[in-house]
Backbone as numpy.savetxt, mean C-alpha at the origin, in Angstrom:
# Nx Ny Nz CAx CAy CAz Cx Cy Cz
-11.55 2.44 -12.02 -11.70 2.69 -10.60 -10.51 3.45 -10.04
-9.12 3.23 -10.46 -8.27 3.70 -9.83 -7.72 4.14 -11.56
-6.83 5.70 -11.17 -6.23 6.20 -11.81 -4.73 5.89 -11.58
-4.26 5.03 -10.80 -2.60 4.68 -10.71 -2.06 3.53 -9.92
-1.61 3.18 -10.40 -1.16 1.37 -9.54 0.09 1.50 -9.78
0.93 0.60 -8.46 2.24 0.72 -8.71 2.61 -0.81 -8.10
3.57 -1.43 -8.24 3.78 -3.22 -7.63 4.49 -2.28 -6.75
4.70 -3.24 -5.49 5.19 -3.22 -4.57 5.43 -3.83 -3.76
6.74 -4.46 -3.13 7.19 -5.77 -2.14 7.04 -5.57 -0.92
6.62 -5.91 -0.31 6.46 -5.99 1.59 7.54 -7.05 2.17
8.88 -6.76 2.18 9.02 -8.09 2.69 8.81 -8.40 4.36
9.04 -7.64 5.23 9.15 -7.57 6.88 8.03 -6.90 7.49
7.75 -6.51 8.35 6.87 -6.72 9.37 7.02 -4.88 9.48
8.69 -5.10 9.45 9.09 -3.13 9.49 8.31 -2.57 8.16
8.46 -3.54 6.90 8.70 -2.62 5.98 6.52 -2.50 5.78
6.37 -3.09 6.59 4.76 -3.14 6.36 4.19 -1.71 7.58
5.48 -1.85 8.56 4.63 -0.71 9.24 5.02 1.08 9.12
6.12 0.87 8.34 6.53 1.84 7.78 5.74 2.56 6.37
5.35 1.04 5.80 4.28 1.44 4.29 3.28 1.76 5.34
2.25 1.75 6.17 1.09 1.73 6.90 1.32 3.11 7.39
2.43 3.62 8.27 2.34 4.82 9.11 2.29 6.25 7.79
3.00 5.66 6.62 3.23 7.07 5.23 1.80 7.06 4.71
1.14 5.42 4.37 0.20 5.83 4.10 -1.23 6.13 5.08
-1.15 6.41 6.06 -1.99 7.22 7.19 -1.66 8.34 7.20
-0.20 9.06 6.57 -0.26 10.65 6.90 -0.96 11.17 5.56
-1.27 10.45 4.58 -1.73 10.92 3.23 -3.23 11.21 3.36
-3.67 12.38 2.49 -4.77 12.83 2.91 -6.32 12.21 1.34
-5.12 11.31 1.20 -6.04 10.41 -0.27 -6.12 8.89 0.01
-7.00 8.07 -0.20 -7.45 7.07 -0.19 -6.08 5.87 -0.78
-5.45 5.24 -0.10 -4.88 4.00 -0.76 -5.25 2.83 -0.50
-4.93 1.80 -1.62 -5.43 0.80 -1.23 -4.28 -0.85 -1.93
-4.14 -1.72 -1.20 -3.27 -2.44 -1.61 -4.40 -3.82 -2.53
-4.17 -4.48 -3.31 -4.39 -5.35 -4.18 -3.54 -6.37 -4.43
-4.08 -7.71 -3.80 -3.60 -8.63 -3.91 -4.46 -10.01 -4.59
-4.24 -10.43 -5.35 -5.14 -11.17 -6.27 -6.48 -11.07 -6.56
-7.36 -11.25 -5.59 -8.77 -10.64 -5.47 -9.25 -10.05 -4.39
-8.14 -10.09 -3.55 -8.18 -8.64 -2.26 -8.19 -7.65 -2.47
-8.87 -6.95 -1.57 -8.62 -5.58 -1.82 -8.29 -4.77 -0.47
-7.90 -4.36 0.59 -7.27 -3.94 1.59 -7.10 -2.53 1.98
-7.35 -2.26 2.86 -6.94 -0.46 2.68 -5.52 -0.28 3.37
-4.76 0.19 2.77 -3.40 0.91 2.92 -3.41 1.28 4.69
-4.03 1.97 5.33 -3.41 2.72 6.18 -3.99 1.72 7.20
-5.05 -0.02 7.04 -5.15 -0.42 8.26 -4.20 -1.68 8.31
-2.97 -1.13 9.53 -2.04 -2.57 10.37 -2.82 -3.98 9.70
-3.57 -3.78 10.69 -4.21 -5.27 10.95 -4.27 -6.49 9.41
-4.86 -5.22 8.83 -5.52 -5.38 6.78 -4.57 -5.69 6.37
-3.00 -5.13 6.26 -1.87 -5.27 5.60 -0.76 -6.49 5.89
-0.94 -6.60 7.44 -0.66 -7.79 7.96 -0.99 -9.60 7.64
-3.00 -9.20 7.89 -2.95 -10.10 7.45 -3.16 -10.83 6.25
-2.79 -9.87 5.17 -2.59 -10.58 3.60 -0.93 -11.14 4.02
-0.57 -10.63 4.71 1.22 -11.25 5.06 2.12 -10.59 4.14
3.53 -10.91 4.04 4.86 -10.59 3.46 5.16 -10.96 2.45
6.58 -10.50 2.28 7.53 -11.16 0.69 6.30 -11.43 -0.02
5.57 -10.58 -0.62 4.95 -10.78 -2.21 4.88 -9.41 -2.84
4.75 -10.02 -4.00 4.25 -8.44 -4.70 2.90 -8.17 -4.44
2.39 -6.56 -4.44 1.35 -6.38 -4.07 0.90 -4.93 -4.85
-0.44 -4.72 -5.36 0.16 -3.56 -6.39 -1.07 -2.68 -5.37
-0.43 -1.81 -4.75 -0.72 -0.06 -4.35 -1.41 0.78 -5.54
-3.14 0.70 -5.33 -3.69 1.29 -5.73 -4.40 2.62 -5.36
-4.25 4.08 -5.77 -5.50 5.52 -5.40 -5.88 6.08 -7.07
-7.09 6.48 -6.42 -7.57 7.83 -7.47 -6.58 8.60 -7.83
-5.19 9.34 -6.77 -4.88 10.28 -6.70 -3.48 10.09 -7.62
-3.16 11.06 -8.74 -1.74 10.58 -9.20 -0.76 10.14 -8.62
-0.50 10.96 -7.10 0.21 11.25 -5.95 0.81 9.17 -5.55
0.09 8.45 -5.84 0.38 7.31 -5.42 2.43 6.78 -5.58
2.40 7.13 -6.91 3.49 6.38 -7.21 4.64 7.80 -6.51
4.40 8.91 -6.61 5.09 9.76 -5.68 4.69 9.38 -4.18
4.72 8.89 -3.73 4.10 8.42 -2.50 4.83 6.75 -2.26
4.76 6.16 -3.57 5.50 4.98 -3.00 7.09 5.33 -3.19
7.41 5.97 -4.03 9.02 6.07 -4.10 9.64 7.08 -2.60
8.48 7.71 -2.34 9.05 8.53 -0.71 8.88 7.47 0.58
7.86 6.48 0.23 8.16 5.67 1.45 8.87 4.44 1.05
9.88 4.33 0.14 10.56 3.12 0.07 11.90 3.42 0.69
């Protein structure tokens, strides 16, 4: 389903709306994965309420993902 996954920590409220606003300027589908969640990247609300401080692995089709998480960390 997805061509690239990367883990990734959320710990704050900033660092969730900062991951949310990079992935809304992207013009490819992301999506976050959390045990048997599945969430879309660019909605507040979605990212919020799976909550903080965990790992969470950032899934797209697009290679671009893991270039994408190292520019918004």
């Amino acid at each position: 389903m997805y061509n690239k996954e990367t883990v990734i920590r959320l710990n704050t409220l900033d660092d969730v709306q900062e991951f949310v606003g990079a992935a809304s300027k992207c013009d490819f589908d992301i999506d976050l994965k959390y045990r048997q969640i599945l969430i879309d990247a660019k909605s507040l609300l979605g990212v919020i309420g799976i909550g903080t401080n965990f790992a969470c692995a950032a899934a797209s089709e697009c290679c671009a993902v893991r270039f994408f998480i190292s520019a918004a960390a």
